[in-house]
N, CA, C and O atoms as a printed pandas DataFrame, in Angstrom:
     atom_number atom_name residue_name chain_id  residue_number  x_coord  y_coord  z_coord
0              1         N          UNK        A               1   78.769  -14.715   43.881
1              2        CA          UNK        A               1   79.714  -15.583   44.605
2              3         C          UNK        A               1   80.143  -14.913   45.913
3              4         O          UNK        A               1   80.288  -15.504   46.983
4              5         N          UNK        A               2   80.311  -13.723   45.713
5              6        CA          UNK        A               2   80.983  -12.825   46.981
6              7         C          UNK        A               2   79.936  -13.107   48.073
7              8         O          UNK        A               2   80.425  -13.439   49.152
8              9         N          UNK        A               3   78.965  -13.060   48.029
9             10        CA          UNK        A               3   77.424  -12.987   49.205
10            11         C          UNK        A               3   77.585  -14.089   49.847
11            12         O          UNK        A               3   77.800  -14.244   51.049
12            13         N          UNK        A               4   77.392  -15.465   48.377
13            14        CA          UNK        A               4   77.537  -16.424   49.204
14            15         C          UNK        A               4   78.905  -17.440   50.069
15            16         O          UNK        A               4   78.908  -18.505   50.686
16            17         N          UNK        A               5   80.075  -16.304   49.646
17            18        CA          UNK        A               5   80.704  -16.766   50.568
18            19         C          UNK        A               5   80.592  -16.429   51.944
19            20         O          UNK        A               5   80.889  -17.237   52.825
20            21         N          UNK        A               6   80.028  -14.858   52.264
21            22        CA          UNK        A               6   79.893  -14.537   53.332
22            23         C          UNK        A               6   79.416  -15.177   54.076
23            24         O          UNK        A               6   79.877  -15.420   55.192
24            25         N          UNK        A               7   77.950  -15.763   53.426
25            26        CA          UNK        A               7   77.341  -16.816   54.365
26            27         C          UNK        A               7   78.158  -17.844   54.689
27            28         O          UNK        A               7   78.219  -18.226   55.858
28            29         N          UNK        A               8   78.821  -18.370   53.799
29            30        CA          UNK        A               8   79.405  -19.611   54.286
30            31         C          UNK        A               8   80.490  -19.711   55.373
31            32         O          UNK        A               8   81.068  -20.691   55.843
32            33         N          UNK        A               9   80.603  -18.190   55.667
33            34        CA          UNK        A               9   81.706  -17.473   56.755
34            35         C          UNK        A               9   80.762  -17.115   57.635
35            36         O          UNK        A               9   81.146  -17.193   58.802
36            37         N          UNK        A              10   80.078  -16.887   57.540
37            38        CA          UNK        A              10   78.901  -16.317   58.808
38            39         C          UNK        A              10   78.824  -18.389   59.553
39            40         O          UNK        A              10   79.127  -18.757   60.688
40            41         N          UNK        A              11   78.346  -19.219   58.433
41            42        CA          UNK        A              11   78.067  -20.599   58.916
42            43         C          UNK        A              11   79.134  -21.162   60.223
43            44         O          UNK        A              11   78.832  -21.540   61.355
44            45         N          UNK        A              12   80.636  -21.031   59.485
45            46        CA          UNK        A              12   81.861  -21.508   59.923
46            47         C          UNK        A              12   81.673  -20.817   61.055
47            48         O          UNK        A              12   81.481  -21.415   62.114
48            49         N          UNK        A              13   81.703  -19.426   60.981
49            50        CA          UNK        A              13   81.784  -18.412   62.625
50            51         C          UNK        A              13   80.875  -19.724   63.923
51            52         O          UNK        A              13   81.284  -20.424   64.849
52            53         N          UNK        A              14   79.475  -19.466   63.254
53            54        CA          UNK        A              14   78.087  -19.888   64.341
54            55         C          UNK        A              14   78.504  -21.348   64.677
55            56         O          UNK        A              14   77.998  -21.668   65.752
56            57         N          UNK        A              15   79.355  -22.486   64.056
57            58        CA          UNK        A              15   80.064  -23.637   64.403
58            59         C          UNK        A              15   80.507  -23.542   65.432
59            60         O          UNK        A              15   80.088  -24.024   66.484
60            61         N          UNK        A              16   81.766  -22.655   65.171
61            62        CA          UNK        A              16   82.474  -22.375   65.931
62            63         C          UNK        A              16   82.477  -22.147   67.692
63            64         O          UNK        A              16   82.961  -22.665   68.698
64            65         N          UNK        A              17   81.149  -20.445   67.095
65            66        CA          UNK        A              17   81.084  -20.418   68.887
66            67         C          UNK        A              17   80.203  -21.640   69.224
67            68         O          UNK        A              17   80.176  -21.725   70.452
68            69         N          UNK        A              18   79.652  -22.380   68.797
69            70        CA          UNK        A              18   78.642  -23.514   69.328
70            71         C          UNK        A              18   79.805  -24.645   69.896
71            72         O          UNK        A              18   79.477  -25.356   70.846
72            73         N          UNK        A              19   80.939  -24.768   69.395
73            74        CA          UNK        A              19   81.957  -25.901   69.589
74            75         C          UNK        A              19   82.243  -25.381   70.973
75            76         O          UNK        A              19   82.316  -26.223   71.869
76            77         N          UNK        A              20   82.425  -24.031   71.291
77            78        CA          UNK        A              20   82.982  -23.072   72.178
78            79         C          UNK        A              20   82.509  -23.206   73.235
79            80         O          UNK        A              20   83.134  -23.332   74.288
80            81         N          UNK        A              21   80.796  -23.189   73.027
81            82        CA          UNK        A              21   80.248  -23.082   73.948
82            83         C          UNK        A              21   79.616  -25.006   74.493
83            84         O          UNK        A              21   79.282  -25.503   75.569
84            85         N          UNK        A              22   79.675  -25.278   73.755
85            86        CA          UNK        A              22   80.298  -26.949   74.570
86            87         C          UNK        A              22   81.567  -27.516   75.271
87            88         O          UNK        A              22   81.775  -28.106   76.331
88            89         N          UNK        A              23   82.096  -27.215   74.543
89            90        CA          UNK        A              23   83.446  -27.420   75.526
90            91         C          UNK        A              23   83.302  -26.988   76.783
91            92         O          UNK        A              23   83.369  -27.783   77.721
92            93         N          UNK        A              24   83.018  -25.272   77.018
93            94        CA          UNK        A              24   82.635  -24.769   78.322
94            95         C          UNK        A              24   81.725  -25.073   79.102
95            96         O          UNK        A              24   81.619  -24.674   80.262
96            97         N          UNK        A              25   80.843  -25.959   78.407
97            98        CA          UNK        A              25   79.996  -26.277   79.392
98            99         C          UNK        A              25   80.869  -27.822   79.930
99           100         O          UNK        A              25   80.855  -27.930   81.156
100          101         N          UNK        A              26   81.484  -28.803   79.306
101          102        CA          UNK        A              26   81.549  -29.683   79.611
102          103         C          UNK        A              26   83.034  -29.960   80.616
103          104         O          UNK        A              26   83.638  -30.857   81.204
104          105         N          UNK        A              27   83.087  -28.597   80.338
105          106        CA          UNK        A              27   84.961  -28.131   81.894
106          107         C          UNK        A              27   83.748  -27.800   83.260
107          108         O          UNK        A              27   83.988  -28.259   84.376
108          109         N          UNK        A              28   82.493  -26.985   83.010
109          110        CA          UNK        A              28   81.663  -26.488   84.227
110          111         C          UNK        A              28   81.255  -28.107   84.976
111          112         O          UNK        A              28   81.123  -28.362   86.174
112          113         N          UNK        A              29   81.159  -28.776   84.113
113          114        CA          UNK        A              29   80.590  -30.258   84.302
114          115         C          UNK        A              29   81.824  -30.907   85.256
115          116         O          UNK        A              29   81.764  -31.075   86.474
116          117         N          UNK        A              30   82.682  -31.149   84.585
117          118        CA          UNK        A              30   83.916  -31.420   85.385
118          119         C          UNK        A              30   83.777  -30.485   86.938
119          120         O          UNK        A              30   83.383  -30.804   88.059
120          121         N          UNK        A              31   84.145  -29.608   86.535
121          122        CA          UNK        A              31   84.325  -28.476   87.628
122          123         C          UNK        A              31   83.478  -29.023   89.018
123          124         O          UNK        A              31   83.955  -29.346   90.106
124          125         N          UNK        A              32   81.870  -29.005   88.525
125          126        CA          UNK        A              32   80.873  -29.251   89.293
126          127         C          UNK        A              32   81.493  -30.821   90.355
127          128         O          UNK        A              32   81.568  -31.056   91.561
128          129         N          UNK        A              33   81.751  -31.416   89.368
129          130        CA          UNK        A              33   81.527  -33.052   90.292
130          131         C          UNK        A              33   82.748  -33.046   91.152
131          132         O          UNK        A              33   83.653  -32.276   90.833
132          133         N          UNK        A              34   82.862  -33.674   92.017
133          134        CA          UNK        A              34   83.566  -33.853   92.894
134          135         C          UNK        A              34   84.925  -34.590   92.467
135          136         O          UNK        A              34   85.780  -34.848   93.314
């Protein structure tokens, strides 16, 4: 059980920065346009 929670904490982490790294792209997007 212990292992596979890790993974399931490793999963939540890699969400995460992926949410992270959309958002930031979609403020650069803003940013960009006039």
């Amino acid at each position: 059980q212990g292992a596979r929670w890790g993974e399931e904490e490793e999963q939540q982490q890699e969400q995460e920065q992926q949410e992270q790294e959309q958002q930031e792209q979609q403020q650069q997007k803003k940013r960009n346009s006039p």
